[in-house]
C-alpha positions in Angstrom: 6.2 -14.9 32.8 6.0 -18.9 32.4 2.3 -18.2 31.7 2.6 -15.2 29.2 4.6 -17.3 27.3 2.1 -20.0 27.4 -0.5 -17.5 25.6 1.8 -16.9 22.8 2.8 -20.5 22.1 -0.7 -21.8 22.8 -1.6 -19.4 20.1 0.9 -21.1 18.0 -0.2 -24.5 18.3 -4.2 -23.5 17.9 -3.0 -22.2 14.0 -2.0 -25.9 13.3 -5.2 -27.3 14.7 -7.4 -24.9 12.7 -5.7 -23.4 9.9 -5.7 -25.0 6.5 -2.3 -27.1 6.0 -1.5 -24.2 2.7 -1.6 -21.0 5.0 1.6 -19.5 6.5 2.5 -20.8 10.2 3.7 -18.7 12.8 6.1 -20.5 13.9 7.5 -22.2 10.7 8.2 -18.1 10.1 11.7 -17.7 8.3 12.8 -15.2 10.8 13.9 -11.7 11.4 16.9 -10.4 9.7 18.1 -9.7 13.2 17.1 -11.6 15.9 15.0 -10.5 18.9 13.7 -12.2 22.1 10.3 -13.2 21.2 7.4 -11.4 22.4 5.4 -13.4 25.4 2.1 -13.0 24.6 1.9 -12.5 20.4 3.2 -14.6 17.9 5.3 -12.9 15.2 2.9 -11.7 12.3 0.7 -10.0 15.0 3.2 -8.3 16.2 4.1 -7.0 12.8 0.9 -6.1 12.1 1.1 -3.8 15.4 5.1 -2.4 14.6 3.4 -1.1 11.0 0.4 0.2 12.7 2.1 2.4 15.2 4.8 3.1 12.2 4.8 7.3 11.6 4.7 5.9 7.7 1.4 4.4 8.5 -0.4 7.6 10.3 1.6 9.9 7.1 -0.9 7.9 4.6 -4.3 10.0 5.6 -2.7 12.7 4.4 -1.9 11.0 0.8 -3.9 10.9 -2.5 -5.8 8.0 -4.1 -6.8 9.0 -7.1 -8.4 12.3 -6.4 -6.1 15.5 -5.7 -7.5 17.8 -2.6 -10.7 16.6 -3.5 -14.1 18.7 -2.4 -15.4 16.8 0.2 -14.8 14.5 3.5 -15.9 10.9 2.0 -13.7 10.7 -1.0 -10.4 7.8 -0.3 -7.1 8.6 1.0 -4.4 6.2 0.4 -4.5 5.4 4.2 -9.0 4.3 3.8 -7.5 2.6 0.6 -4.8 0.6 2.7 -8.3 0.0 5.5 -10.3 -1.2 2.6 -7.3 -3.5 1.6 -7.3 -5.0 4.9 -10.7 -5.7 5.3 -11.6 -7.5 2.2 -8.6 -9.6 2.4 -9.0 -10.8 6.0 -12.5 -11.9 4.7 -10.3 -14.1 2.1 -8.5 -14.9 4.4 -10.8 -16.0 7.1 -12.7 -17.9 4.8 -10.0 -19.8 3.9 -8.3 -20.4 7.0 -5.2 -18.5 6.5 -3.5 -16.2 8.6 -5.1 -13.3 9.3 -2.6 -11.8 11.3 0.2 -12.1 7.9 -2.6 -11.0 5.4 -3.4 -8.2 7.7 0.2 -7.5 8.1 0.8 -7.3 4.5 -2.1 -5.1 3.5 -1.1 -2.6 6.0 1.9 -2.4 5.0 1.6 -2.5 1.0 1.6 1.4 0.1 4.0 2.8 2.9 6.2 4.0 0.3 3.9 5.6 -1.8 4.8 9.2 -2.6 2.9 12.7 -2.0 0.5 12.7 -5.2 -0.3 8.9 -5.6 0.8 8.1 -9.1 1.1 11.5 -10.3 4.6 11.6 -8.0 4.8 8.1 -8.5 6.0 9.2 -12.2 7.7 11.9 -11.6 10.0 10.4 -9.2 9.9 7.2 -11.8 11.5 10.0 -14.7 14.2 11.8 -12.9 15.3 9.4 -10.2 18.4 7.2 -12.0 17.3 3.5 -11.9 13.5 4.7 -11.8 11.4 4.5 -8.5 8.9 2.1 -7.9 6.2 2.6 -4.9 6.4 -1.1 -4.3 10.2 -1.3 -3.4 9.9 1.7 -1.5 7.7 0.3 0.4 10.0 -2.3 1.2 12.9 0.1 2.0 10.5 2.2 4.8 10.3 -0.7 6.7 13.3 -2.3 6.7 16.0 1.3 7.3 13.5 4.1 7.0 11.3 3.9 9.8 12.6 3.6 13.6 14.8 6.2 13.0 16.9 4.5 10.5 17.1 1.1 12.1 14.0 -0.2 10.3 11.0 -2.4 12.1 12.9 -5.6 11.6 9.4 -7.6 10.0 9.4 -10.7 9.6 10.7 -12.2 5.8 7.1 -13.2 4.9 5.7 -9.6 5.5 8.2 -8.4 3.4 8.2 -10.4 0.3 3.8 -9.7 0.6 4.9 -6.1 0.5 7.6 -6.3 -2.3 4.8 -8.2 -4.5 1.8 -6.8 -4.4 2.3 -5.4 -7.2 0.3 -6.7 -10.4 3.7 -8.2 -11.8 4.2 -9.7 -8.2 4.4 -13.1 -6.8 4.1 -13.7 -3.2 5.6 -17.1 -1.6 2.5 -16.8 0.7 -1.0 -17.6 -0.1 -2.2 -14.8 2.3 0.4 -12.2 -0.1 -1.4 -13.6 -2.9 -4.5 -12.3 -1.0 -3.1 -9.3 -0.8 -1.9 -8.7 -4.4 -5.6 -9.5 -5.6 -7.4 -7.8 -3.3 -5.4 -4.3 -4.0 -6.7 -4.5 -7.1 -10.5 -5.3 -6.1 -10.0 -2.6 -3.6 -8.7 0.2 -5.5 -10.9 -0.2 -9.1 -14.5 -0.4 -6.5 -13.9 2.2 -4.7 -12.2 4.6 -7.1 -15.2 3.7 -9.3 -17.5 5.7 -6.1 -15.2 8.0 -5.6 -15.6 8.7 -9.2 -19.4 8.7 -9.1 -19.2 11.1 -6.4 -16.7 13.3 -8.3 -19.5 12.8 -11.3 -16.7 11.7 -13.5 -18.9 8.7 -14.5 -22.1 7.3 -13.6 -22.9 4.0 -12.7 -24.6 3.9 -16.0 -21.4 4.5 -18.0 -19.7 1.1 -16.7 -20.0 -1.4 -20.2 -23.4 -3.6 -18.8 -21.2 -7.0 -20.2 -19.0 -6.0 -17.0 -21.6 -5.3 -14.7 -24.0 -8.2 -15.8 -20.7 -10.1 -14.3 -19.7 -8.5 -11.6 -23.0 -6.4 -10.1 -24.0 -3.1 -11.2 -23.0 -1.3 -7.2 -20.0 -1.6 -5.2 -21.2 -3.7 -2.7 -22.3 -6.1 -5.1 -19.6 -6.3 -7.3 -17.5 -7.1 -4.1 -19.5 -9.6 -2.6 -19.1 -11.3 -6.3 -15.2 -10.9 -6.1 -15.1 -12.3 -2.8 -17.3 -15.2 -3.3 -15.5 -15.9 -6.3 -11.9 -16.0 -5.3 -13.3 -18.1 -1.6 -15.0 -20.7 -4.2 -12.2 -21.5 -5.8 -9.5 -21.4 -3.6 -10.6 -23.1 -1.1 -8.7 -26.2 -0.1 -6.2 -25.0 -2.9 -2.3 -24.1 -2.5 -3.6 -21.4 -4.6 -5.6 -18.4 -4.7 -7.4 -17.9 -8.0 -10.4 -16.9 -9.6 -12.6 -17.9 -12.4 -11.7 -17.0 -15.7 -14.7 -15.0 -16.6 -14.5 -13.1 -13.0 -11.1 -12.4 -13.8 -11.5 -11.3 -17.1 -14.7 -9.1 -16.5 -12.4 -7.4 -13.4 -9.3 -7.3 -15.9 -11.5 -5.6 -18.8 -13.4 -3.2 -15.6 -9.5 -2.1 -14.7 -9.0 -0.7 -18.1 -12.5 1.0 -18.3 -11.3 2.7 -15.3 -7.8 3.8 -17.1 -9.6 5.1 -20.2 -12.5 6.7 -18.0 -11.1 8.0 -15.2 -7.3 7.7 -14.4 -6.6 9.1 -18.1 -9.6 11.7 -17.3 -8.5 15.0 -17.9 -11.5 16.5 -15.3 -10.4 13.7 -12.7 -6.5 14.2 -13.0 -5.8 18.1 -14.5 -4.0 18.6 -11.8 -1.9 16.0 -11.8 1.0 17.7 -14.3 1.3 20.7 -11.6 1.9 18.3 -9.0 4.5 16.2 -10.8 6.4 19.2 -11.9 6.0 19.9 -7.5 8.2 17.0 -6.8 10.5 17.3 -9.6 11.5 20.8 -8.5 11.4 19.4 -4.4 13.6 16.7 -5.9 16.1 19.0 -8.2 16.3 21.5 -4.8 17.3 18.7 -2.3 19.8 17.1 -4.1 21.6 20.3 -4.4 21.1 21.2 -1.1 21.8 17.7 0.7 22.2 20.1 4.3 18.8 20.9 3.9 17.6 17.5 4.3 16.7 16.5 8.0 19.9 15.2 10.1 18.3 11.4 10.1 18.3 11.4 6.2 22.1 13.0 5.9 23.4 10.5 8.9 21.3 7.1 6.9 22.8 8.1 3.6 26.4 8.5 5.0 26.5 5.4 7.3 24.7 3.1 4.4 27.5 5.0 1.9 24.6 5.3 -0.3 24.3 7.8 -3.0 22.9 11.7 -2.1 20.2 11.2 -4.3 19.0 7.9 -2.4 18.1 10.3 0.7 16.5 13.0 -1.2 14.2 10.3 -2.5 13.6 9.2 0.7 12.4 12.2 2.1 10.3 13.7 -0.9 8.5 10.0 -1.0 7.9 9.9 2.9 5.7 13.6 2.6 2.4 14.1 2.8 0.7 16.2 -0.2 -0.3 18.8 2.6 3.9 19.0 3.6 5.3 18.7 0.0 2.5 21.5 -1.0 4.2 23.7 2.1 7.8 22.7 1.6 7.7 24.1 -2.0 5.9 27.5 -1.2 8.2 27.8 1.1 11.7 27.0 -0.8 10.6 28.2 -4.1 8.1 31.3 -3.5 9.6 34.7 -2.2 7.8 35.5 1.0 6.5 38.7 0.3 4.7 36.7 -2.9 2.9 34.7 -0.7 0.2 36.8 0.3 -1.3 36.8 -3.3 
């Protein structure tokens, strides 16, 4: 045991020899809410990394939109290749950097576990009828700190939490490897929705304004490597992470080509009214039938003294599209309707 434990701290003290003095030390963590007996062999933001990983949130993701709802084909992005693609091109960051990879990787699994059925389509619907609104974000937040483990939560660490909580654009992670994370979302989701919308043929490759691409690179793999390299060039050795200004305003100005063109786009996202109205009705069914809920929901609610609706939400947000898709045929179609 004397030498297991000699793997985990030896890990410890490596970071401080060859980590950059700006990343996030494992053992200057702020702790657990509730403390545990520390594992022998991996220090604490790998082992949150591995609690998300083997979370039933996590594996629920391949099963959740990105942009495209039930798309025709086998290559297009879930929300779980989205979370992947996350990960990967902000361990690059941070590797380059020399900041923790195990915190930034920790983070970027864990930045969309609360995202609803639907991707933004129930996003909004929950966002209209819930009172105080819904945010994916802070739902996030509440899957894995009382959702998950049967209600107990995963008990992360505090600086894989606040990464989570502000990933969003209006976010601001005390770490530099959340600030990673918050950037790379964005590089993540507007390059590869762009393909996924080329494959869809919602736009060509052609369509994307040239001033944009003679910035950025006129492929994905281009217009990553640019991204990449930028934010590594001028972070580096920085308590910081930041890009140049005409990077960050050719990928600011790409974001909202991608609103007008595709996430407003009437071919991309018809659907996307039918599947809000979905959860709504979910929504509007559970909350007056709390029994119907499972017996882990009804027991959190009452034993947190939270409001019904607060478990309803809970639920709906946790589905798959596949489940919520199932869940409403079977509450709100007759069965002898269903074989039309």
């Amino acid at each position: 045991m004397e030498q297991s434990l000699n793997i985990r701290r030896s890990m410890e003290i490596r970071e401080h020899e060859i980590l950059s003095p700006y990343a996030a030390f494992s053992d200057c963590s702020m702790g657990r809410d509730h403390e545990e007996k520390e594992c022998d062999v991996r220090p604490i933001y790998q082992r949150d990394r591995d609690r998300i990983l083997h979370s039933k949130a996590f594996r629920r993701l391949k099963h959740k939109t990105q942009v495209f709802l039930a798309p025709e084909g086998d290559h297009y992005r879930t929300r779980l290749t989205h979370t992947l693609e996350v990960s990967q091109i902000a361990r690059t960051i941070a590797k380059a950097l020399r900041l923790n990879e195990d915190l930034t990787e920790a983070i970027a699994l864990g930045h969309d576990l609360g995202h609803t059925p639907f991707g933004h389509a129930g996003e909004r619907a929950l966002n209209r009828i819930v009172p105080g609104g819904f945010k994916h974000h802070l739902q996030s937040l509440r899957v894995v700190e009382c959702i998950e483990n049967h209600g107990k939560g995963l008990n992360l660490s505090k600086e894989v939490r606040d990464g989570i909580a502000g990933h969003q654009t209006s976010g601001n992670p005390s770490t530099l490897e959340g600030k990673i994370v918050r950037l790379c979302d964005k590089i993540a989701y507007v390059n590869h929705d762009i393909d996924d919308a080329i494959r869809g043929q919602i736009i060509s490759e052609d369509d994307i304004p040239k001033e944009y691409t003679d910035v950025l690179g006129n492929s994905l793999g281009k217009r990553l490597d640019t991204l990449v390299h930028d934010i590594i060039t001028n972070s580096r050795d920085k308590n910081d992470i930041i890009m140049s200004p005409d990077i960050e305003a050719a990928m600011k100005y790409l974001r909202e080509f991608m609103f007008q063109s595709v996430y407003f786009n009437r071919k991309a996202k018809g659907q996307e009214e039918q599947a809000e109205r979905l959860v709504i009705e979910l929504y509007k069914y559970y909350l007056e039938h709390i029994d119907q809920l499972p017996e882990e929901y009804i027991e959190k609610g009452s034993k947190n003294d939270e409001p019904p609706y607060v478990a309803v939400v809970d639920y709906i947000a946790g589905m798959t599209d596949r489940f919520a898709v199932a869940k409403f045929k079977e509450l709100m179609i007759p069965e002898a309707w269903d074989v039309y």
